[in-house]
One Martini backbone bead per residue (centre of mass of N, CA, C, O) as a GRO file, in nm:
protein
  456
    1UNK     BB    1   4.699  -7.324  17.839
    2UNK     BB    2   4.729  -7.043  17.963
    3UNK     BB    3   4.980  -6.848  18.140
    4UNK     BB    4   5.077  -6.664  18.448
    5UNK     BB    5   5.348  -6.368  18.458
    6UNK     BB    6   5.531  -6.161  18.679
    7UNK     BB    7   5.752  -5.917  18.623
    8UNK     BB    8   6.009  -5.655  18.580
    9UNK     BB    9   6.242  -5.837  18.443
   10UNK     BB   10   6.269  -6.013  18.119
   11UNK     BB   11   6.487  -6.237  18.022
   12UNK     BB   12   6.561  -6.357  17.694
   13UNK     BB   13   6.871  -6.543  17.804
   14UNK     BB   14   7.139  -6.779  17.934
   15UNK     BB   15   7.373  -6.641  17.887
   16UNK     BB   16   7.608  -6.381  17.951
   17UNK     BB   17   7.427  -6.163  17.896
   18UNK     BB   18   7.156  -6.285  18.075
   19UNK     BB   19   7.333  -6.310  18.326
   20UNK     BB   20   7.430  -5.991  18.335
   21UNK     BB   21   7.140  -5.885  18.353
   22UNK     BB   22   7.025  -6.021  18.594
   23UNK     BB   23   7.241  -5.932  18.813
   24UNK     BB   24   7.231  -5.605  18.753
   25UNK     BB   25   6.884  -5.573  18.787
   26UNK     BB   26   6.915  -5.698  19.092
   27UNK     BB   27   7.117  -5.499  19.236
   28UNK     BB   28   6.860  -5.250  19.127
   29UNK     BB   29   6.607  -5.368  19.252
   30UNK     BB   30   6.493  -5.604  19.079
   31UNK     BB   31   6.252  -5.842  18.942
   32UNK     BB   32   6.369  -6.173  18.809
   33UNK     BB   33   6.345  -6.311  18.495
   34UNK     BB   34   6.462  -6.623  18.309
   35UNK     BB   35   6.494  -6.746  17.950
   36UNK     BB   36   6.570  -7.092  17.851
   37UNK     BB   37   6.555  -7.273  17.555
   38UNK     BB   38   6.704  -7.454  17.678
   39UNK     BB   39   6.878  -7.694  17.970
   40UNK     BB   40   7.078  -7.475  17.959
   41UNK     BB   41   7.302  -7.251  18.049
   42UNK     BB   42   7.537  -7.015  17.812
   43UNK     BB   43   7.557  -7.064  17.537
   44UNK     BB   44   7.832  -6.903  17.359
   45UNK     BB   45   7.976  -6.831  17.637
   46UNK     BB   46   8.021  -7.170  17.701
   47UNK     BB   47   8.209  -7.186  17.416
   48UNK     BB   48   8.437  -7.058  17.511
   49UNK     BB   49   8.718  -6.918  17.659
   50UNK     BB   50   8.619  -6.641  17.849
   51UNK     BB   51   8.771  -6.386  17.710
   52UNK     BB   52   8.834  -6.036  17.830
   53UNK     BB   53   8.861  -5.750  17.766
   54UNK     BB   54   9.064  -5.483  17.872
   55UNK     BB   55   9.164  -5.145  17.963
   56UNK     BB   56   9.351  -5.078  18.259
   57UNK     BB   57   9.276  -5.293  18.467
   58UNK     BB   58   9.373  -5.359  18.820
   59UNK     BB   59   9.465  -5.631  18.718
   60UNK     BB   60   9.698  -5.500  18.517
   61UNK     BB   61   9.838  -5.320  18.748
   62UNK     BB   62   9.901  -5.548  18.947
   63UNK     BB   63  10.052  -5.676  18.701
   64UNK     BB   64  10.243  -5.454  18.521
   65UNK     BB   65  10.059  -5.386  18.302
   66UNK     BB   66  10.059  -5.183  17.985
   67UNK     BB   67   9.796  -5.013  17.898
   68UNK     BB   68   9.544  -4.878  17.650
   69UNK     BB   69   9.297  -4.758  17.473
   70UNK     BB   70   9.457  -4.655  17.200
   71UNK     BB   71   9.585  -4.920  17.135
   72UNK     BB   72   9.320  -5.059  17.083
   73UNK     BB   73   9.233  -4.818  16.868
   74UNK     BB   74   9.412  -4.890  16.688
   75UNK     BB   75   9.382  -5.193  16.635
   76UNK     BB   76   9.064  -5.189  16.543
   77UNK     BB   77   9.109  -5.022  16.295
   78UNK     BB   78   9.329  -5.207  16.121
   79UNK     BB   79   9.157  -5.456  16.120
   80UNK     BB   80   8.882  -5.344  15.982
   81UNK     BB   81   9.016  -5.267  15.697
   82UNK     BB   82   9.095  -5.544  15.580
   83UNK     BB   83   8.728  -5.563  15.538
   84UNK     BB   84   8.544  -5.383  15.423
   85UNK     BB   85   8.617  -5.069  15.406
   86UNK     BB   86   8.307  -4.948  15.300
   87UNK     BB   87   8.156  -4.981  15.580
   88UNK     BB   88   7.941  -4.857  15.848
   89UNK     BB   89   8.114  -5.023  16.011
   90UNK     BB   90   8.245  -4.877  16.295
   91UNK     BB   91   8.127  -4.679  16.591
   92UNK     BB   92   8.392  -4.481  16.734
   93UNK     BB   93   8.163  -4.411  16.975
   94UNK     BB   94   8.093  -4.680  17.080
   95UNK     BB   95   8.367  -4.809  17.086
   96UNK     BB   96   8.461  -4.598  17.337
   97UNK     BB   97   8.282  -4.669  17.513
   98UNK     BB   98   8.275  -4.960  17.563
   99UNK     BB   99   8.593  -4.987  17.646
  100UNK     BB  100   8.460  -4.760  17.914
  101UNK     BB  101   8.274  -5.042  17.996
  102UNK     BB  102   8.458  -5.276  18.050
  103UNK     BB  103   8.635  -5.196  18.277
  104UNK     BB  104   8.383  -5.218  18.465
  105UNK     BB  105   8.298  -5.497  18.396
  106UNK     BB  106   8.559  -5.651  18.511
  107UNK     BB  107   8.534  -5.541  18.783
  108UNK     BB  108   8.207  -5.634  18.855
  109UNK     BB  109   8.292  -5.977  18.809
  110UNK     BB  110   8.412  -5.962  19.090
  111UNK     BB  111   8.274  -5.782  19.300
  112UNK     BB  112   7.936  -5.908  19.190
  113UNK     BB  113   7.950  -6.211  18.995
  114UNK     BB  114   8.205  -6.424  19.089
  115UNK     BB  115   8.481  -6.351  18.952
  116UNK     BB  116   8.781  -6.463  18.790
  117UNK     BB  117   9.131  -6.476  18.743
  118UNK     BB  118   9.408  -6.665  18.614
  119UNK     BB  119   9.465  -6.444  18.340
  120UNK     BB  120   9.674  -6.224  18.155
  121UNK     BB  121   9.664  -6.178  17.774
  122UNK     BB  122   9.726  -6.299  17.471
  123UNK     BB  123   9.668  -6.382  17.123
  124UNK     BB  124   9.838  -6.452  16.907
  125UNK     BB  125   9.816  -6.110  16.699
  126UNK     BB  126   9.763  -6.052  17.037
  127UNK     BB  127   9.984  -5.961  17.270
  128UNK     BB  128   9.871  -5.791  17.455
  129UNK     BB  129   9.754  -5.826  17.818
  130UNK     BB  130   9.393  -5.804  17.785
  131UNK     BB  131   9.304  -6.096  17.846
  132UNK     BB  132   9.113  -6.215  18.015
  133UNK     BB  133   9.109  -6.537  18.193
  134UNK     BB  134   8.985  -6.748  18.424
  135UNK     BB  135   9.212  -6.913  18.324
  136UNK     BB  136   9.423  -7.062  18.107
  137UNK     BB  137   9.569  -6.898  17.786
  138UNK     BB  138   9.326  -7.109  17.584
  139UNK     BB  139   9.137  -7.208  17.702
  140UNK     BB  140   8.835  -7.334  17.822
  141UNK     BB  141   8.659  -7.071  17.988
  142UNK     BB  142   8.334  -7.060  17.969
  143UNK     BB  143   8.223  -7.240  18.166
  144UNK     BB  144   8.364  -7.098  18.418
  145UNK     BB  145   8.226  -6.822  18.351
  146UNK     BB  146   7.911  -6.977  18.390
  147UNK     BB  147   7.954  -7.110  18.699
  148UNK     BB  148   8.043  -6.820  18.811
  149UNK     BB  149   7.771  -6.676  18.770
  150UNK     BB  150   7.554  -6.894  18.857
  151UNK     BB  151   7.620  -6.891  19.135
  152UNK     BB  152   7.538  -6.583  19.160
  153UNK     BB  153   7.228  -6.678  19.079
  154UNK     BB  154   7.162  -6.875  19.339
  155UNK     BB  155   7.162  -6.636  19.562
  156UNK     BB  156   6.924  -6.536  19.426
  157UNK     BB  157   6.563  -6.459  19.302
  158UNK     BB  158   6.597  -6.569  19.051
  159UNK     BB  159   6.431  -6.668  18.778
  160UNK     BB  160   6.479  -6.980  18.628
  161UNK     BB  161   6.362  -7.071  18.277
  162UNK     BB  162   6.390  -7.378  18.119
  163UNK     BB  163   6.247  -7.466  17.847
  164UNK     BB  164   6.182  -7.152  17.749
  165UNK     BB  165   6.001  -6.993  17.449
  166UNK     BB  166   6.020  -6.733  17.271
  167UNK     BB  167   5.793  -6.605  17.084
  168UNK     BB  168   5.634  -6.318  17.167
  169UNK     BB  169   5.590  -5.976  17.162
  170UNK     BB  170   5.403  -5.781  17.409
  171UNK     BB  171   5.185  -5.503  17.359
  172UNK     BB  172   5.034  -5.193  17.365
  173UNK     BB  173   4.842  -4.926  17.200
  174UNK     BB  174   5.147  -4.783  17.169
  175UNK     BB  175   5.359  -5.021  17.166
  176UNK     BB  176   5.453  -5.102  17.457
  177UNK     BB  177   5.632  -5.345  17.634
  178UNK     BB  178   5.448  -5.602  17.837
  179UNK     BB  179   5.605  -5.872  17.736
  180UNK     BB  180   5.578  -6.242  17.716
  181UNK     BB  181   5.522  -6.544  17.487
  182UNK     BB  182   5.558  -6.857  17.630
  183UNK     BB  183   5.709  -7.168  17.584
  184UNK     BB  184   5.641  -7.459  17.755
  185UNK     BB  185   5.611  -7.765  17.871
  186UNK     BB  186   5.297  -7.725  17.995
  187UNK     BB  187   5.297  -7.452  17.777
  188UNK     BB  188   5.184  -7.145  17.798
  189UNK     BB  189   5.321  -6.803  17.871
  190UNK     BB  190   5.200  -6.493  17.970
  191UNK     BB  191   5.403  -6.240  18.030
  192UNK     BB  192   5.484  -5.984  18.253
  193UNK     BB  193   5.669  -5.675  18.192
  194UNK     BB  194   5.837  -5.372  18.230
  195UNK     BB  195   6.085  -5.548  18.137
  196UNK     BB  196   6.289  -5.594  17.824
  197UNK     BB  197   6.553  -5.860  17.751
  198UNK     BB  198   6.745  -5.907  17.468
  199UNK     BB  199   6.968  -6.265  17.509
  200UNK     BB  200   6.963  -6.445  17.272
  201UNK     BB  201   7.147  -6.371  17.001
  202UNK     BB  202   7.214  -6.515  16.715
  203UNK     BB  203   7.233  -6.695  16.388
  204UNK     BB  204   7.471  -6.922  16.372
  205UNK     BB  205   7.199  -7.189  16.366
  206UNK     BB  206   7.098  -7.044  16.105
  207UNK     BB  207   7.032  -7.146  15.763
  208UNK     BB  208   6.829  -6.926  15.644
  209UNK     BB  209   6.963  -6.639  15.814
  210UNK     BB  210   7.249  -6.657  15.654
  211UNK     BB  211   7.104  -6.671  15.370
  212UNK     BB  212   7.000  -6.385  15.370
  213UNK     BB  213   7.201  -6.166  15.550
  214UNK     BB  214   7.461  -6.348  15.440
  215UNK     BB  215   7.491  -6.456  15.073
  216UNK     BB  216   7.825  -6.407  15.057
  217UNK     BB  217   7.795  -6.698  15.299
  218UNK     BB  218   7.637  -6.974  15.250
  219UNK     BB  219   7.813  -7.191  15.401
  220UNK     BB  220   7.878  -7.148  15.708
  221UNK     BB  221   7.698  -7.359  15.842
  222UNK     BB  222   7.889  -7.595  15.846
  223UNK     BB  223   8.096  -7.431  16.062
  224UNK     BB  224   7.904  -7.368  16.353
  225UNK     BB  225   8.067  -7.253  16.640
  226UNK     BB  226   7.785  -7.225  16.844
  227UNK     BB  227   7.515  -7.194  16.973
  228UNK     BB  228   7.194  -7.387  16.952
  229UNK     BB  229   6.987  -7.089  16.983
  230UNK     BB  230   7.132  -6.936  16.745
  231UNK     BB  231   6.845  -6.840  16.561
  232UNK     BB  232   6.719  -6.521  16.573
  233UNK     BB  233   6.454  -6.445  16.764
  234UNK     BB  234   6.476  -6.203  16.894
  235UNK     BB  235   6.523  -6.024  16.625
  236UNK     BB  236   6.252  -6.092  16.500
  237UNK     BB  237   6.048  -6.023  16.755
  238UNK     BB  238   6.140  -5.718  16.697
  239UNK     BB  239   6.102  -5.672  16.398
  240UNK     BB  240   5.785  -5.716  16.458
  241UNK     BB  241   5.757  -5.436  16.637
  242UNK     BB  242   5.997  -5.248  16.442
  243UNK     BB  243   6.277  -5.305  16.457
  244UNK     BB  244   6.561  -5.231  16.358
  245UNK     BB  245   6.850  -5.305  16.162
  246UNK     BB  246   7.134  -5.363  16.095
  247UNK     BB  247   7.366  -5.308  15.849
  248UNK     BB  248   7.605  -5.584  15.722
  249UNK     BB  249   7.636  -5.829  15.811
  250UNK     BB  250   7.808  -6.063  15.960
  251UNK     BB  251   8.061  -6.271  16.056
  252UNK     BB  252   8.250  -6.463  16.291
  253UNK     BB  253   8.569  -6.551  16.274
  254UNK     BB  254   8.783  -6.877  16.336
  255UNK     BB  255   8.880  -6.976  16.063
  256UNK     BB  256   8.972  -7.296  15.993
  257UNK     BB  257   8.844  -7.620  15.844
  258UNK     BB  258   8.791  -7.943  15.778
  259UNK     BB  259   8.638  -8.252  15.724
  260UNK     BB  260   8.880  -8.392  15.876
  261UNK     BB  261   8.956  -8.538  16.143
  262UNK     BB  262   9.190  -8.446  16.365
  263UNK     BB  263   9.274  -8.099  16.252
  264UNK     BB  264   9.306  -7.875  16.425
  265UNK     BB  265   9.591  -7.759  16.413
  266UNK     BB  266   9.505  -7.653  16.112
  267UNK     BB  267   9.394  -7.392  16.203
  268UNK     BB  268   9.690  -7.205  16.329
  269UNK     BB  269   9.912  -7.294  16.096
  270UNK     BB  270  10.142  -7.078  15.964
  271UNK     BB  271  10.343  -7.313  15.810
  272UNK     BB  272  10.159  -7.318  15.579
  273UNK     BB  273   9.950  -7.356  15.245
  274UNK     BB  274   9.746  -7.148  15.039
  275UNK     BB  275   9.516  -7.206  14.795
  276UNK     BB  276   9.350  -7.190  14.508
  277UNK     BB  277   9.203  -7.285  14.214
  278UNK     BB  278   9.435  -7.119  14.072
  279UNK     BB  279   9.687  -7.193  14.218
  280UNK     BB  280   9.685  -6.958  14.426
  281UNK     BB  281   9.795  -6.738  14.619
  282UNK     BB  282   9.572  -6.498  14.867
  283UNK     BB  283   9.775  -6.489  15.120
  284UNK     BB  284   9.861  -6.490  15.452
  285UNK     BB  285   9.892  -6.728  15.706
  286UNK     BB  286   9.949  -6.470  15.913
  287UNK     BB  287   9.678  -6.429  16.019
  288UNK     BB  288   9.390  -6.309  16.130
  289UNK     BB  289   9.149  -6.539  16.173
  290UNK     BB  290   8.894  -6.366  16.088
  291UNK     BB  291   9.057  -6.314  15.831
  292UNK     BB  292   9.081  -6.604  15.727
  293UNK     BB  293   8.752  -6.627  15.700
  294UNK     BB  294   8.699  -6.425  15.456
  295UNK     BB  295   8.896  -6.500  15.278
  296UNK     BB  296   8.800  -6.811  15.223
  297UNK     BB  297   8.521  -6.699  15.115
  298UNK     BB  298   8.590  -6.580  14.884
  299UNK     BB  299   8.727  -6.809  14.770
  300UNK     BB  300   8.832  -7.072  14.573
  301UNK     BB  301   8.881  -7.337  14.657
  302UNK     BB  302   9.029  -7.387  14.917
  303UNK     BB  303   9.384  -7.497  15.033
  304UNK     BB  304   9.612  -7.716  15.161
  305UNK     BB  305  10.002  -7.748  15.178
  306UNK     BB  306  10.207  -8.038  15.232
  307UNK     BB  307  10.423  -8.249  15.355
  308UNK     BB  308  10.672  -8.503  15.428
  309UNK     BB  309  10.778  -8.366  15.712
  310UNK     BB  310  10.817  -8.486  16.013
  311UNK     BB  311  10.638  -8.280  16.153
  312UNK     BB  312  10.361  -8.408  15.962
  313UNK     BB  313  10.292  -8.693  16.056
  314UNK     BB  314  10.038  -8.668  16.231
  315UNK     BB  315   9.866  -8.537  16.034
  316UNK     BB  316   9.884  -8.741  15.796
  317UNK     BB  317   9.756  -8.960  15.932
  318UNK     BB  318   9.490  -8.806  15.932
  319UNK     BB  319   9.444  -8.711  15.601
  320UNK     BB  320   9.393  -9.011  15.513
  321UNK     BB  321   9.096  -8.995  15.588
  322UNK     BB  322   9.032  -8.813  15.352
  323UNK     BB  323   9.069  -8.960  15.038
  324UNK     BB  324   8.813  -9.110  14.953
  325UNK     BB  325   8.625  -8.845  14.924
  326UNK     BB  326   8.851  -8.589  14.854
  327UNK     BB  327   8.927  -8.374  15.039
  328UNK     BB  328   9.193  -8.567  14.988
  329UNK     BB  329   9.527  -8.516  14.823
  330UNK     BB  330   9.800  -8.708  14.647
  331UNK     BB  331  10.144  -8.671  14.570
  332UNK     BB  332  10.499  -8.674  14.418
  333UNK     BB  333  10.386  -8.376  14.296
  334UNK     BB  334  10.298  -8.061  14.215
  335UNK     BB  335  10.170  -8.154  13.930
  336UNK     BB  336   9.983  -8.394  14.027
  337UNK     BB  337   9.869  -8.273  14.263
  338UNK     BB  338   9.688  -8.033  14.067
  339UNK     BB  339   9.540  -8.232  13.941
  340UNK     BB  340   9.381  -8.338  14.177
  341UNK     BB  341   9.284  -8.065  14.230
  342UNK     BB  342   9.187  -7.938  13.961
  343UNK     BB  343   9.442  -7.700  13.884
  344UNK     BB  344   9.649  -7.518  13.774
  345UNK     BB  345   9.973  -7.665  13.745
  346UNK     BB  346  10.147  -7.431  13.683
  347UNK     BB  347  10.035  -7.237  13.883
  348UNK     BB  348  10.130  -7.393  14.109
  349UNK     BB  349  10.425  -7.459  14.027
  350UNK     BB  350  10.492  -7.175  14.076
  351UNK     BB  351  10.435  -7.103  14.335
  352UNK     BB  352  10.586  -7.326  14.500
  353UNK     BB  353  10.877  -7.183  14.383
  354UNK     BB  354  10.824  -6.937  14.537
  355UNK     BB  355  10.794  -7.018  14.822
  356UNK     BB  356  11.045  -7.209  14.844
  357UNK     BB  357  11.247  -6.932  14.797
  358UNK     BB  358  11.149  -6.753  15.029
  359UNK     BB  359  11.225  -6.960  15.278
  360UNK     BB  360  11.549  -6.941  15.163
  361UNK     BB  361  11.597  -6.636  15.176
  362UNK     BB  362  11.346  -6.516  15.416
  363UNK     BB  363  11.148  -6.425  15.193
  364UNK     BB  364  10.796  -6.336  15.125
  365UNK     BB  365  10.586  -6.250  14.971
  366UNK     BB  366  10.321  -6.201  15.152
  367UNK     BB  367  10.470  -6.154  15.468
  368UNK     BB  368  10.598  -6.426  15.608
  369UNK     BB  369  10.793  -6.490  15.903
  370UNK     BB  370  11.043  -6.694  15.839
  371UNK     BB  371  10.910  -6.907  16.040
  372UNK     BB  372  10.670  -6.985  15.879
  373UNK     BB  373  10.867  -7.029  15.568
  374UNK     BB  374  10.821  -7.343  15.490
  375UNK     BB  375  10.937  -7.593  15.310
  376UNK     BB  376  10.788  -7.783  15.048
  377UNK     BB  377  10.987  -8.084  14.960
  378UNK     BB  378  10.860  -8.339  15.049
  379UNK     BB  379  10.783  -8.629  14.960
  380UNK     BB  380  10.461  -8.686  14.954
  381UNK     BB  381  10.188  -8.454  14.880
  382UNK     BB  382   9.942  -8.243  15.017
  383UNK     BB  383   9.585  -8.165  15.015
  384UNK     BB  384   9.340  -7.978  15.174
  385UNK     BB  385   9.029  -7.914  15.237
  386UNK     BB  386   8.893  -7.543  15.322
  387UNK     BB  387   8.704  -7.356  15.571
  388UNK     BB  388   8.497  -7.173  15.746
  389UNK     BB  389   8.481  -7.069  16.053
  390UNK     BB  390   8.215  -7.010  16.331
  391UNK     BB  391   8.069  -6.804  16.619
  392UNK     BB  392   7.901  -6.622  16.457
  393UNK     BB  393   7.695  -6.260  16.469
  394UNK     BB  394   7.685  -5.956  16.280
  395UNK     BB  395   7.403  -5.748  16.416
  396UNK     BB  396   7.064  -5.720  16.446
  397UNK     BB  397   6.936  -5.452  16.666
  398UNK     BB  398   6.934  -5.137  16.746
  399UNK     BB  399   7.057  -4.872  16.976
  400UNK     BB  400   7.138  -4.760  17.227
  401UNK     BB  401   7.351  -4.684  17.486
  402UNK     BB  402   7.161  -4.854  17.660
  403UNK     BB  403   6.998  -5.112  17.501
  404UNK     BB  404   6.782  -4.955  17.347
  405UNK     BB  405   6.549  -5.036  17.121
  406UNK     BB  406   6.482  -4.918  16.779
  407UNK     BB  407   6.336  -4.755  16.519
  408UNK     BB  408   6.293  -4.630  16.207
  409UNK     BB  409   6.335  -4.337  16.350
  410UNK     BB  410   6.502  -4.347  16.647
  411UNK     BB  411   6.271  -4.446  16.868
  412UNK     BB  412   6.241  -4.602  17.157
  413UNK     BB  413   6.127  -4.909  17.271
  414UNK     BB  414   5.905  -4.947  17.511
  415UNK     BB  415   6.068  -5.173  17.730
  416UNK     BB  416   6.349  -5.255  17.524
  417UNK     BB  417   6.606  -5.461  17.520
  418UNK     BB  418   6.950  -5.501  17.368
  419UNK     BB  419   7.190  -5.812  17.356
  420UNK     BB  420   7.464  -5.877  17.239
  421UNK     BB  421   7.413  -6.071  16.939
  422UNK     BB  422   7.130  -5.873  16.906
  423UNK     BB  423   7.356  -5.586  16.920
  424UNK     BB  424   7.657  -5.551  16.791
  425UNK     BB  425   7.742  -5.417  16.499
  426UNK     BB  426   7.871  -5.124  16.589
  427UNK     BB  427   8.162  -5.232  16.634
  428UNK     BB  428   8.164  -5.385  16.337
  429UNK     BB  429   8.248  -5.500  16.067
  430UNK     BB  430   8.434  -5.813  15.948
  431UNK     BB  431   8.626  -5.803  16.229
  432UNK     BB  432   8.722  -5.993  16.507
  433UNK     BB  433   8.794  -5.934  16.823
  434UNK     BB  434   8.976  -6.045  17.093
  435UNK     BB  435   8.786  -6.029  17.378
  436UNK     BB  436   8.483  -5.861  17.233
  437UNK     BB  437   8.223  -6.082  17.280
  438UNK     BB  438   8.189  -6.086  17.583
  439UNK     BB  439   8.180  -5.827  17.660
  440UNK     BB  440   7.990  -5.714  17.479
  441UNK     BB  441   7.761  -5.943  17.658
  442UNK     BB  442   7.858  -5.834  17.962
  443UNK     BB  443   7.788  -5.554  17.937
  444UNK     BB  444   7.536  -5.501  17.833
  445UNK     BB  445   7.382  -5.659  18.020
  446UNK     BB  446   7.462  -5.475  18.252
  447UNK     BB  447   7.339  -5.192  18.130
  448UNK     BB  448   7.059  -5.276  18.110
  449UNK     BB  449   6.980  -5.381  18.363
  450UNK     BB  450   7.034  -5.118  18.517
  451UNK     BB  451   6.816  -4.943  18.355
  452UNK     BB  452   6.578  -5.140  18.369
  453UNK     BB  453   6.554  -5.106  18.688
  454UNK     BB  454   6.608  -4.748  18.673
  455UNK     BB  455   6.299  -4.748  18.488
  456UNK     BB  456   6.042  -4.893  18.628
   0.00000   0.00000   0.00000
């Protein structure tokens, strides 16, 4: 049996987006309720670092901190050429947009949505102090950033309903959103709403829609960490009733992984050796997360090379278990190992000799660094097969920089907002900035919120 509910705006996820979106809907004096497909808020935003980019912020001014947006889009242009250079996107008037609305958002966020910074910092390959981070950087800031919502959404009158599954956008005979038809424990509810905001998520805990939309990356739904409701509803939603998407969709890249158990540290070690089937190095391995899982995904059959010397003691007794699989081969020399990764020996066996020559001359063929330049010498030799880890999807549905979501005319579909990854394609080409996917999730949220409310 069909239930009915009303409210002026309707947001329909509760990760950062749409708690980003519900707060600040509701500060613009409009009834919000949000409606959450899992059994709790977070999405993956709650599975994040938690850290958000932002420069020149009052708060790395008051830390002595010299940024520029400038600086930021030097380097956001200089990465995004890195792979798919002739890429339709990024659309560097909305990305100038967003970053002078992030500056606003890192500050929203402690004066009216409860949150605080614990640090601000660089990460990897981007030392700038521009990521805000709830707690210490590096650490696992999301859950913490999610809390912090959360509190501030607990003070106010927003209705959250969990396990409560968007179905279809209910329209009227102009084409205008006016609700949402929703599954929950009870029953269906048919909500009517003046404003719909889609803070779904992207696809990548799609195996269907990954395989649609990015072919080019058939496999990487296998290590896939992201939030478990991005299934790309929203965006289906969107696309049933008019909604354009954005064109060549890609992947969120954060690096490297193997399928054996406690190997994690050779996620980010820059100082082993990458080769591919052909037992060519294909890359630096001192490369930004992102752009190494392109390389990756690109890649044939990539490989992990080290040695056992001392400082690999602990890992290499991670890697024993998985020799029995396959994952893992070891022998007492290049040439044997080569065999056993079935990979052409002389070639392999030539790479290695030169990447040896490199470490010990202190320059690099590839370009990577004398410190992380260590030399494989020590037998017996080991290889580990490496896969590329995502932890989104660039794509979505089309919007204007209101995050109104827009038709195949590029006319506002009217009543419909789409933030995060329900509409990020705009700002990346095929590579992720650090501390931009958080961002432009609860920026977009801001933005549609206030909209949404200021045109009830």
């Amino acid at each position: 049996m069909t239930q009915s509910l009303i409210t002026d705006v309707l947001v329909v996820g509760g990760g950062g987006a749409g708690i980003s979106a519900a707060l600040s809907a509701y500060q613009h004096g409009a009834r919000v309720t949000v409606l959450e497909k899992m059994d709790t808020l977070g999405g993956s935003t709650g599975m994040s670092g938690g850290g958000i980019s932002a420069t020149n912020t009052r708060f790395q001014r008051e830390q002595g901190i010299k940024d520029t947006k400038q600086s930021w889009l030097t380097l956001w242009h200089a990465r995004e050429t890195t792979s798919n250079p002739d890429g339709p996107y990024p659309d560097y008037d909305f990305v100038d947009y967003y970053m002078d609305e992030a500056v606003k958002t890192t500050e929203w966020l402690v004066d009216d949505a409860g949150h605080h910074y614990g640090e601000i910092t660089g990460f990897g390959l981007d030392p700038v102090k521009r990521i805000h981070f709830p707690g210490k950087g590096g650490e696992l800031g999301g859950p913490l950033l999610i809390n912090n919502l959360s509190e501030a959404l607990a003070k106010t009158t927003i209705k959250v309903m969990v396990n409560t599954v968007a179905k279809k956008l209910l329209t009227n005979d102009q084409g205008a959103v006016i609700g949402v038809l929703a599954s929950t424990p009870d029953g269906d509810v048919e909500m009517t709403a003046k404003k719909v905001i889609l803070s779904s998520g992207g696809f990548a805990k799609s195996k269907r829609l990954l395989q649609k939309f990015i072919p080019a990356a058939p496999n990487v739904y296998e290590h896939s960490y992201s939030g478990a409701g991005n299934q790309g509803d929203g965006i289906l939603m969107a696309q049933a009733i008019g909604a354009v998407l954005y064109e060549d969709p890609w992947v969120i890249g954060e690096g490297i992984t193997t399928n054996v158990p406690h190997t994690f540290p050779l996620m980010m070690d820059w100082s082993k050796v990458f080769v591919d089937g052909n037992g060519k190095r294909f890359m630096s391995e001192q490369t930004h997360y992102a752009v190494v899982t392109n390389a990756i995904i690109a890649a044939k059959t990539p490989w992990l090379i080290l040695d056992s010397a001392t400082t690999n003691a602990e890992i290499i007794e991670a890697l024993k278990a998985g020799i029995a699989s396959g994952e893992v081969v070891t022998a007492p020399d290049c040439q044997s190992l080569a065999e056993q990764m079935q990979i052409p020996a002389d070639t392999f066996t030539k790479t290695m000799a030169t990447y040896n020559k490199g470490a010990h001359d202190g320059e690099d063929a590839m370009g990577k660094e004398p410190e992380f330049t260590v030399a494989v010498e020590t037998a017996p030799y080991f290889a580990v097969k490496i896969y590329p880890v995502i932890m989104g999807t660039f794509g979505g549905v089309k919007t204007s920089k209101q995050f109104e979501v827009l038709d195949k005319q590029g006319q506002v579909i009217p009543n419909l907002f789409a933030t995060g990854e329900t509409a990020n394609k705009v700002i990346y080409n095929h590579v992720y900035m650090s501390g931009s996917s958080v961002q432009f999730a609860l920026t977009s949220g801001r933005i549609a919120g206030q909209v949404a409310a200021e045109t009830l």
